[in-house]
C-alpha positions as CSV (number, residue, x, y, z in Angstrom):
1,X,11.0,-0.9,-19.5
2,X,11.6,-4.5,-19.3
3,X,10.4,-6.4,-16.2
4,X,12.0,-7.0,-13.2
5,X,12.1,-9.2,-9.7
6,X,13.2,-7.6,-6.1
7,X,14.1,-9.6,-3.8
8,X,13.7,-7.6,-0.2
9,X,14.6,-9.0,3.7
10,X,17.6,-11.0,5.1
11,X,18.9,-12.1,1.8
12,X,21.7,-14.3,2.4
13,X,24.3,-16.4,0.1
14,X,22.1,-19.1,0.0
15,X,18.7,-17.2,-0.8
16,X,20.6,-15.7,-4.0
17,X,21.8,-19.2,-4.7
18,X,18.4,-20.8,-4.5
19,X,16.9,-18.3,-6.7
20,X,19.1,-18.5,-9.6
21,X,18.6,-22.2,-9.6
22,X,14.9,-21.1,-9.8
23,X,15.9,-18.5,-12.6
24,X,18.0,-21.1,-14.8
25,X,15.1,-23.7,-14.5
26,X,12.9,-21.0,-16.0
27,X,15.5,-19.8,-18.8
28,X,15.3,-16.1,-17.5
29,X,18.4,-14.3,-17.8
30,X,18.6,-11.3,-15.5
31,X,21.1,-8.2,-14.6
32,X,21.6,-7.8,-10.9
33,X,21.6,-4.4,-9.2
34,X,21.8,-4.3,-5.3
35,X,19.7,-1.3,-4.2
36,X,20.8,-1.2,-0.9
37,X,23.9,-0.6,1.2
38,X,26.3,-1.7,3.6
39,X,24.6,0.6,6.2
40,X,21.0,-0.4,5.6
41,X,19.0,-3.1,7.8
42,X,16.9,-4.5,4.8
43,X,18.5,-5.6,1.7
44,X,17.4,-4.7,-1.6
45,X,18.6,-6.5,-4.7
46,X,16.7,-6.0,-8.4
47,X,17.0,-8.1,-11.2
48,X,16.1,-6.7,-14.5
49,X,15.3,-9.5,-16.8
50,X,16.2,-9.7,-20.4
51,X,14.4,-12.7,-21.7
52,X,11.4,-12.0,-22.9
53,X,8.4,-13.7,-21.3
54,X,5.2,-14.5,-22.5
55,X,2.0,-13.1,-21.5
56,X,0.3,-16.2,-20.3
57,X,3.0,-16.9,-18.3
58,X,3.2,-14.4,-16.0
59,X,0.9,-15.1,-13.4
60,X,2.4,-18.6,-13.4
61,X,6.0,-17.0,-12.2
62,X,4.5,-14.6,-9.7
63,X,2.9,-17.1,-8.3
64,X,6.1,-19.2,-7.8
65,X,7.7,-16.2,-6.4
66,X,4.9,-15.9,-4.0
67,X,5.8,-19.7,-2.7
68,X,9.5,-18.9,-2.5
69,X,8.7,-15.3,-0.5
70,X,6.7,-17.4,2.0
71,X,9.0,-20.2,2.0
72,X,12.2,-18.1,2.6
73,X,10.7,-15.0,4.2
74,X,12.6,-13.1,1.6
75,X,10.2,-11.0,-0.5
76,X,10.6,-11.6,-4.3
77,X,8.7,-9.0,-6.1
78,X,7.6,-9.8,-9.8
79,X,7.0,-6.8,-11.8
80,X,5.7,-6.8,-15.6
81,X,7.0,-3.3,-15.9
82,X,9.1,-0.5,-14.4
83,X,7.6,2.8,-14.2
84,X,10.3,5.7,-14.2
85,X,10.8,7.9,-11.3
86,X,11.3,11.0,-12.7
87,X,9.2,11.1,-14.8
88,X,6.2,11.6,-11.6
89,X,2.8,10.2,-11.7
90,X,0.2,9.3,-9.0
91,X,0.8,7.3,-6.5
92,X,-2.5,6.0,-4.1
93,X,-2.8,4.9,-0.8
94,X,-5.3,2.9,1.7
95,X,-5.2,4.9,5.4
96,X,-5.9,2.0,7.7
97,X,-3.1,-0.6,8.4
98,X,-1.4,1.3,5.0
99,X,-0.4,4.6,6.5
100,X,-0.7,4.1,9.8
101,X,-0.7,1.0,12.0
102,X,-4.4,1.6,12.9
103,X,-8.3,0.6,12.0
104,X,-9.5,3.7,13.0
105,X,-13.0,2.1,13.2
106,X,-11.5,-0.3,16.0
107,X,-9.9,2.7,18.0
108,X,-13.2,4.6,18.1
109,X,-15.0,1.8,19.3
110,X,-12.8,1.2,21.9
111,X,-13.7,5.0,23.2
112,X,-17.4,3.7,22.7
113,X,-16.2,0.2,24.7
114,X,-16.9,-2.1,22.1
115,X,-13.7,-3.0,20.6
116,X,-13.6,-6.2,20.5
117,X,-16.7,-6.6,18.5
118,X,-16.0,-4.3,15.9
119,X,-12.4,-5.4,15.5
120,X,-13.8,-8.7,14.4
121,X,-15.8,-7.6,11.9
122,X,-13.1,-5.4,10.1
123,X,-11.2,-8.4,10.6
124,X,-13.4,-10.5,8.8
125,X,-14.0,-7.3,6.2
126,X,-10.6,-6.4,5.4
127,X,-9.8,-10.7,4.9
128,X,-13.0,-10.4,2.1
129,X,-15.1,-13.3,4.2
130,X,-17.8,-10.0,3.9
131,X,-19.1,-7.4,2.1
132,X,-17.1,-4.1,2.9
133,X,-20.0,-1.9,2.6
134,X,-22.4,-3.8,4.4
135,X,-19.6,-3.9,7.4
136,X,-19.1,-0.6,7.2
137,X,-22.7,0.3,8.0
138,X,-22.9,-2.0,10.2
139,X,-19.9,-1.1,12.8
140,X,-20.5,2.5,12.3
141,X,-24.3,2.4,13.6
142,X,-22.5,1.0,16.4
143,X,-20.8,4.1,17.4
144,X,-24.3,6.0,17.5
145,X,-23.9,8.4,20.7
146,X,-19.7,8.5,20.9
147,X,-18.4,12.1,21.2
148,X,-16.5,13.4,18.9
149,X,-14.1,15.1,21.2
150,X,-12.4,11.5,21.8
151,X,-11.0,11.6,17.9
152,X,-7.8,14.2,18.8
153,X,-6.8,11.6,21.4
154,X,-7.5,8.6,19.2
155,X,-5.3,10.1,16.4
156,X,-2.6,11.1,18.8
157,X,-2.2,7.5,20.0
158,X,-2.0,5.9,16.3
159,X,1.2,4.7,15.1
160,X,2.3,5.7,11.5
161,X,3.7,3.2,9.1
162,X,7.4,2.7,8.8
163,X,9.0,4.8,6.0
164,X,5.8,7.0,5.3
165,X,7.7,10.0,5.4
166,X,10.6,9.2,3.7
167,X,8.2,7.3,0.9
168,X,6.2,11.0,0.7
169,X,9.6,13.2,0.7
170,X,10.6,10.6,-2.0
171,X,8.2,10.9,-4.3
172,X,7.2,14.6,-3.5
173,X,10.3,15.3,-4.7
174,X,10.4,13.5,-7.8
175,X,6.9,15.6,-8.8
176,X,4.3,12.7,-7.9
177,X,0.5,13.8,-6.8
178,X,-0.4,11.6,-3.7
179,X,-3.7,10.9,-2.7
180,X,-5.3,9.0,0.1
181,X,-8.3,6.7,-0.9
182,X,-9.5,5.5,2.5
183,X,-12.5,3.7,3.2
184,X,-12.0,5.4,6.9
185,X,-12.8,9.0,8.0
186,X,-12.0,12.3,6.1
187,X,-11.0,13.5,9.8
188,X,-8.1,10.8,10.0
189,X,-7.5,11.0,6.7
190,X,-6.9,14.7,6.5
191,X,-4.2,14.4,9.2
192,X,-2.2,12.2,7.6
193,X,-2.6,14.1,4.5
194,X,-1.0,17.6,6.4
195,X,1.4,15.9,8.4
196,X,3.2,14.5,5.2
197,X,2.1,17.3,2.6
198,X,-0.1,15.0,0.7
199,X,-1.9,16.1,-2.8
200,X,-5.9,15.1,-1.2
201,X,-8.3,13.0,0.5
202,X,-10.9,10.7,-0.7
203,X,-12.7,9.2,2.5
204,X,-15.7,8.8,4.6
205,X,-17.4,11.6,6.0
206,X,-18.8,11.0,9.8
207,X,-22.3,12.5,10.6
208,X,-21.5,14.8,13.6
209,X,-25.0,16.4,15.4
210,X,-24.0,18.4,18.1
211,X,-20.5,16.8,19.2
212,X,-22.2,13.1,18.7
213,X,-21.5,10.5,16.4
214,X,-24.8,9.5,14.8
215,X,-23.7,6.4,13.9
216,X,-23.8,7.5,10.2
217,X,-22.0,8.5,7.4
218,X,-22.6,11.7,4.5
219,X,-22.2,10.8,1.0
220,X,-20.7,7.9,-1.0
221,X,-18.7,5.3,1.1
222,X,-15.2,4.6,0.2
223,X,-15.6,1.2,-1.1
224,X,-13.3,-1.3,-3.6
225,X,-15.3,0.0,-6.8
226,X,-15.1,3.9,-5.7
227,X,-11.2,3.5,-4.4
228,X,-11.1,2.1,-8.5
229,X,-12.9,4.8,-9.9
230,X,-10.7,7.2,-8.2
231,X,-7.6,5.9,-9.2
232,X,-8.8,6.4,-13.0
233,X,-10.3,9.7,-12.1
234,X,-7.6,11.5,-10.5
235,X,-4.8,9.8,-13.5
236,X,-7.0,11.6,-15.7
237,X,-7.3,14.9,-13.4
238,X,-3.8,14.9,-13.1
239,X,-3.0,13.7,-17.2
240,X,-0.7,11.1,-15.7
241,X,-0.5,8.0,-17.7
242,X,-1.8,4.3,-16.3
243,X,2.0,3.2,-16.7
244,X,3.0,5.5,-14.1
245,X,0.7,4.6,-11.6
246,X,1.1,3.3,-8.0
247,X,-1.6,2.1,-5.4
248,X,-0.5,0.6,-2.1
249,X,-3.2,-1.0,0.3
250,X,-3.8,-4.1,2.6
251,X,-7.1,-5.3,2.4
252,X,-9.7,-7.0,0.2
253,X,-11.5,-3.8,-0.3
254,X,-8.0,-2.2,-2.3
255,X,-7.9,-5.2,-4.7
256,X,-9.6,-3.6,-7.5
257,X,-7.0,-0.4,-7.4
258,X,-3.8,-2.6,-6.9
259,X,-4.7,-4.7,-10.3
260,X,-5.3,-1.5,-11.9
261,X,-2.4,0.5,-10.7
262,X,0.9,-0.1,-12.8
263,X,2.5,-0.7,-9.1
264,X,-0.1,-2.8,-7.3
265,X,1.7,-3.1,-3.6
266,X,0.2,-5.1,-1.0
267,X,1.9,-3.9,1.9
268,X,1.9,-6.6,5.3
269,X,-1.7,-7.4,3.9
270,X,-4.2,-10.3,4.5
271,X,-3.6,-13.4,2.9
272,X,-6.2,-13.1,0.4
273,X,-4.6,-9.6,-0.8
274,X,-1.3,-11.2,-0.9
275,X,-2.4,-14.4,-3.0
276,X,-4.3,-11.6,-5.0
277,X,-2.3,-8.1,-5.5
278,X,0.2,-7.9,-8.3
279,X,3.5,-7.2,-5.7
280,X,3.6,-8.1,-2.2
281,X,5.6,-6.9,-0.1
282,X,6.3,-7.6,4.0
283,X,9.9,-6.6,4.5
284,X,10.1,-3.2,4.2
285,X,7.5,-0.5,5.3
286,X,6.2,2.4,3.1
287,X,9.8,3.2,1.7
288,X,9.8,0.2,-0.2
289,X,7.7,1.5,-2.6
290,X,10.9,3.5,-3.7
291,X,13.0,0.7,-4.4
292,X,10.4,-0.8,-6.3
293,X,10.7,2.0,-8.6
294,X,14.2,0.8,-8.9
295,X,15.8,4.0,-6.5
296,X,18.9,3.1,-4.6
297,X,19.5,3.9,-1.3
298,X,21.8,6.6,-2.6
299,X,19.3,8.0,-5.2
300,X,16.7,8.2,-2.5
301,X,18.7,10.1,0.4
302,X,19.8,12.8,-2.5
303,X,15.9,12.6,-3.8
304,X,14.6,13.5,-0.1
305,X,17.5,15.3,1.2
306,X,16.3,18.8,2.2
307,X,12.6,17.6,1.0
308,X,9.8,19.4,3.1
């Protein structure tokens, strides 16, 4: 299907105006289609366009929508191609600050009372300044000696995204496999996954020795190139197609997926991910993703209406 731009947040008279200026300059001609309604707090307008663009030109125009999203505050979401609902696929997702509002690293170390140090070095992890594995390694050995009794209250506590579960009724319903790639823990991880009737879990597996953290992990770590190799794995697991893929993460370490995916959506991620990823996105929370698949607010209550 032919590309398209979203523009999602406050969108007033005036942002619409601007933006066809910005569409004319370019010679793009477009078919509007507001997504959202009357009764919904974020607004939701997709234009389809019908010129055809060049290949070498599209990071040049999704870069300029970049400026005008953090010039206005309005997101305007370039994508190449639209993937089709229905149709299902495989849709991906980073846990930490993705699903929920969280670094499950961070809380555990405030149990440990270190939080402050860790949170600064997933900080500077998550904005690419260092290497994700060596940070990883290096904040767990930290935790050496927690107990892991603290981890039911920890996940109690965490905040889940906005729109998780009416993203996951969403595309549950439509027939799409959902998997968490999460360069956290398999016991966070696996939470989220029941609570919203998620397809699996890739994620770190904490060394437990007699109801103590040992400050290691068991097996591979979750990192960029394994969240990658997962994405291609499971499409091919599942025999969905690369053009009806999705990932969604917020960090440097989910680059490699986003570029991959067909629908690469930073969600409220660092700046380097935003400069970086394919479709940025601050407005809206998890739900978004619908809309980005071109769902209306309409098509989306009768998609998750009576979902599990």
């Amino acid at each position: 299907m032919s590309a398209s731009i979203t523009l999602i947040g406050d969108v007033t008279s005036a942002h619409e105006s601007e933006f066809y200026t910005w569409l004319t300059e370019h010679q793009i001609a477009t078919t509007r289609k507001s997504l959202t309604n009357s009764n919904d707090r974020i607004s939701a307008i997709r234009y389809d366009i019908s010129t055809p663009i060049e290949l070498g030109k599209h990071e040049v125009l999704r870069r300029e929508l970049l400026e005008r999203a953090d010039a206005t505050g309005v997101d305007h979401i370039f994508q190449i191609t639209t993937l089709v609902p229905e149709k299902g696929g495989l849709a991906v997702f980073d846990m930490d600050s993705t699903l929920i509002k969280a670094e499950v690293m961070d809380e555990l170390a405030v149990e440990m009372g270190i939080g402050e140090q860790i949170s600064a070095i997933t900080a500077s992890a998550m904005r690419g300044e260092i290497d994700f594995t060596e940070s990883f390694v290096q904040r767990l050995s930290l935790l050496n000696g927690l107990s892991s009794t603290v981890m039911d209250s920890v996940y109690e506590r965490i905040v889940h995204m906005d729109g998780i579960e009416r993203a996951m009724k969403g595309l549950h319903a439509l027939g799409w496999k959902t998997a968490i790639l999460s360069g956290g823990f398999t016991y966070f991880a696996d939470r989220v996954c029941q609570d919203y009737g998620m397809t699996e879990v890739h994620a770190n597996v904490l060394e437990i020795v007699d109801g103590v953290l040992t400050g290691k992990h068991v097996g591979p770590i979750v990192d960029a190139k394994r969240k990658q190799h997962l994405l291609a794995t499971l499409s091919k697991q599942y025999g969905v197609e690369a053009s009806q893929t999705i990932a969604c993460g917020d960090g440097a370490n989910d680059l490699l997926m986003l570029n991959d995916a067909a629908l690469g959506v930073a969600l409220h991620a660092k700046p380097i991910v935003r400069q970086q990823a394919p479709c940025p996105m601050n407005n809206m929370g998890l739900d978004g993703i619908l809309y980005l698949l071109g769902m209306t607010s309409e098509d989306i209550d009768a998609a998750t209406k009576g979902a599990p």
